[in-house]
N, C-alpha and C positions, 0 to 999 in steps of 0.2 A: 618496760611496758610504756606504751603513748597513752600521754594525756590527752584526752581530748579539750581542746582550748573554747574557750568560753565564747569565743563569736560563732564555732563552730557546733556549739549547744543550742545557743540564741539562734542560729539559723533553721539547723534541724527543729525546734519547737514552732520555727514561725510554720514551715513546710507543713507541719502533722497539721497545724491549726487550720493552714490553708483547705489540705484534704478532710478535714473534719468540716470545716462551712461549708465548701460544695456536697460532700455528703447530706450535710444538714438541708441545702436549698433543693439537690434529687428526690430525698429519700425525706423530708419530710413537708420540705413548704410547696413546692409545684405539685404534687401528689392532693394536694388539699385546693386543687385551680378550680371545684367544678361545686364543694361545699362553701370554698368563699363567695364563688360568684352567687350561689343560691341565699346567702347571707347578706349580701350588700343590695341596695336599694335600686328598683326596677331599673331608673333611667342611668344607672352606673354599669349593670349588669356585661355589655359590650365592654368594658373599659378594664376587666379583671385584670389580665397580663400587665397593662400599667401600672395596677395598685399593687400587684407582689408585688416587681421590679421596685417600687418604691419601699414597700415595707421590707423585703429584703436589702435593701442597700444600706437604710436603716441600721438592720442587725447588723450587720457585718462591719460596719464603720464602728462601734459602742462595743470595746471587748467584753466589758461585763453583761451587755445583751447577750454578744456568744457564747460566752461561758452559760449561763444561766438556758440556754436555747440547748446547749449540747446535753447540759445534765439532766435536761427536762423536757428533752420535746415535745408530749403531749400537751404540759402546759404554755408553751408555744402557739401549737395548734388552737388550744383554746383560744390565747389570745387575739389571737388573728380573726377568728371567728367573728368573734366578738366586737371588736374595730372595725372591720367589715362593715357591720349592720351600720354606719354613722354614713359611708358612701366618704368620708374624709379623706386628703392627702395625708400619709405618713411622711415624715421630715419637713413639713411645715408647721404653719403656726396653726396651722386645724388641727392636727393630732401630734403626741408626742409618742413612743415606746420608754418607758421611762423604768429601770432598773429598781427593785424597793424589796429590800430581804431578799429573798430568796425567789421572790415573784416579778414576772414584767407585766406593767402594767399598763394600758393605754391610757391615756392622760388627755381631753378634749381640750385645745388649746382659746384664746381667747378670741381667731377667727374662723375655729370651728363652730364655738356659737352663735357667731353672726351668722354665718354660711349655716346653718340647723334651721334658725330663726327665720330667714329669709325666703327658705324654701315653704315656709307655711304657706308661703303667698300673697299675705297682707300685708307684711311691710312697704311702707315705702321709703323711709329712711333707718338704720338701726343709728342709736346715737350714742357716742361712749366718748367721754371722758375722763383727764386723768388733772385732777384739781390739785392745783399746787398755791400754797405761800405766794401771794401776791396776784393770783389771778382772782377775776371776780366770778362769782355763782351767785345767782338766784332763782330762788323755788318755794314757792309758799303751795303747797297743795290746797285746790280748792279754791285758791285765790288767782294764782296764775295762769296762763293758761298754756303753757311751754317754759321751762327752764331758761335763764338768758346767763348766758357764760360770754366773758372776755378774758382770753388769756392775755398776761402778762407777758412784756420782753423777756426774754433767753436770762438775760443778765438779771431781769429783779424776781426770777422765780426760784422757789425756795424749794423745802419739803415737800413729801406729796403728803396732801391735806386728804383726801378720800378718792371714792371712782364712784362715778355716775354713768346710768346704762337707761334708756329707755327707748319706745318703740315708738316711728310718729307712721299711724297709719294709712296705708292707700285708700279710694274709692269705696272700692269693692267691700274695707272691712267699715267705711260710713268714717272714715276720715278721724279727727283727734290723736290724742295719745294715749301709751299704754302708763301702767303706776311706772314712777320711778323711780328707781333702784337708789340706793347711794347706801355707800358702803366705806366707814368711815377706820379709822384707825382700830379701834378697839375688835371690830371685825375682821378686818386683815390680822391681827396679834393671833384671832381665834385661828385663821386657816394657817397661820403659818405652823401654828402650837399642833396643831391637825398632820402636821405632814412631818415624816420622818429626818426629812435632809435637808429642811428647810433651813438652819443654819452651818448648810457644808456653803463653803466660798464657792461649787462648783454646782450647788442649787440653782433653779433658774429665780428665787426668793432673791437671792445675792446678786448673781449677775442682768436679770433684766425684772426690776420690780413694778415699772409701768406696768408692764404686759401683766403680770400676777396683778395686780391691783385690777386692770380690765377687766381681768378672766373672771374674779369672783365676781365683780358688778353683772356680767354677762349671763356670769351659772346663776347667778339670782334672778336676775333678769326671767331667765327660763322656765324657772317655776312660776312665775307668774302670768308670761303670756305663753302662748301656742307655738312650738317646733316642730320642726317633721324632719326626717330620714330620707323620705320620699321628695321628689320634686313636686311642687303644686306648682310653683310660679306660671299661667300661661305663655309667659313672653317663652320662657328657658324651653318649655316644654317642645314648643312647636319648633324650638331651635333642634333640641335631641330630635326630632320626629322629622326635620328637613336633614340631620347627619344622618339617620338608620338610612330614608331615602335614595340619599347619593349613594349610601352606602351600597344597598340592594341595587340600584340601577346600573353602578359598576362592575357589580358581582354579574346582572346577569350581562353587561354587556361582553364580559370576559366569556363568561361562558357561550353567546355564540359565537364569539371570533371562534373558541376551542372549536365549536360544533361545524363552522366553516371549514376549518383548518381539514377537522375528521373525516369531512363530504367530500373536501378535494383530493386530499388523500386517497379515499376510495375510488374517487373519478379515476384518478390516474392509475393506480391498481388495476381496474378495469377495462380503462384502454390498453395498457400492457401484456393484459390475459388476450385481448381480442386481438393486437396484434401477434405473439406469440400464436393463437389460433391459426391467425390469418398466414403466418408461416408457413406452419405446418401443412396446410392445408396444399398450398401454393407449389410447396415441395414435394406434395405426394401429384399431382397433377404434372 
């Protein structure tokens, strides 16, 4: 009896796995094109096909995404849903798909909260730092009246000492700043103790801890001032509302070349019949 050799196990398993993600992306994530888009926020709505193709690529790169996607589609589905409503990019630093037990979980990254933040529409600068050993901060509340940070050279910067987040706003919101954030060691210990994988070396706690130190300054941040899902910004808005435009103007220009095309078509049909007529007619004469 032939053994089967072990490249040839490895092969057939990747094969099954292949047919099991395209099943997965048929039969359960494009199936779901018409609830995400009714999920995701007004001025993303046109953009749906983009955002699978991204949250799908996602899955399918992270085998523990797949695995976890194959045994539980529904919660899947959920998830998606769910992420959706943010209007964020999947596989950037706005959102993660992030593997935890037995669950996937969307994870808002640390320029998902800027991009949240900004769409309130009052912002005019979001401001985030990541305060290290040898750089200088100051900030007396009530005393100052904006934060004054100088970083330090490359070379004499140390430790990260905390993260500071706060909002300096536009016009429209009467100018000033919002509270600000700062989020020091002992708070970072909390969130990391909060999170499951926080010390796997393949955490992003391990491999990118600016970004983790931002992100809390930023989630805090958020509870404090105003974010939206939705687009407010004027400038963005009438940018979406000059792309649906072109959009429409192309669609209908397409459509009457079509409608040309149809009438000439017909023309010629019709001169065809009338000569054919004219034939006939000729021949019986």
């Amino acid at each position: 009896m032939v053994q089967p050799q072990p490249g040839n196990q490895i092969s057939r398993n990747q094969q099954s796995n292949q047919i099991a993600i395209r099943d997965l992306q048929k039969k359960v994530i494009e199936p779901q094109k018409e609830f995400i888009a009714a999920a995701m926020p007004k001025h993303m709505q046109g953009d749906v096909l983009d955002w699978l193709a991204a949250a799908s690529l996602v899955i399918r790169n992270d085998p523990k995404l797949v695995s976890l996607a194959l045994n539980d589609p529904l919660q899947l589905t959920v998830m998606l849903q769910k992420s959706a409503r943010y209007g964020l990019t999947p596989g950037t630093d706005e959102i993660y798909f992030v593997p935890r037990g037995r669950e996937i979980v969307a994870d808002i990254g640390y320029k998902g909260w800027v991009e949240l933040i900004r769409r309130a529409g009052y912002a005019k600068n979001i401001h985030r730092i990541a305060v290290r050993d040898g750089d200088k901060f100051e900030y007396v509340e009530g005393v100052d009246e904006s934060p004054k940070y100088m970083r330090a050279p490359d070379e004499e910067r140390g430790q990260l000492v905390k993260a500071v987040a706060w909002v300096e706003y536009n016009d429209l919101a009467g100018g000033g700043i919002s509270p600000v954030v700062q989020v020091g060691k002992d708070r970072i210990q909390a969130a990391m103790d909060a999170s499951q994988t926080a010390r796997s070396k393949f955490s992003p706690w391990q491999k990118y801890p600016e970004k983790m130190w931002l992100k809390t300054a930023l989630r805090e941040l958020a509870g404090v001032v105003e974010w939206s899902a939705e687009e407010r910004r004027t400038t963005a808005l009438a940018a979406i509302r000059e792309r649906r435009e072109l959009e429409l103007e192309a669609m209908r220009s397409e459509t009457e070349r079509m409608q040309a095309e149809v009438a000439m078509m017909e023309a010629k049909a019709r001169l065809l019949e009338l000569q054919a007529q004219s034939s006939i007619e000729a021949s019986q004469d």
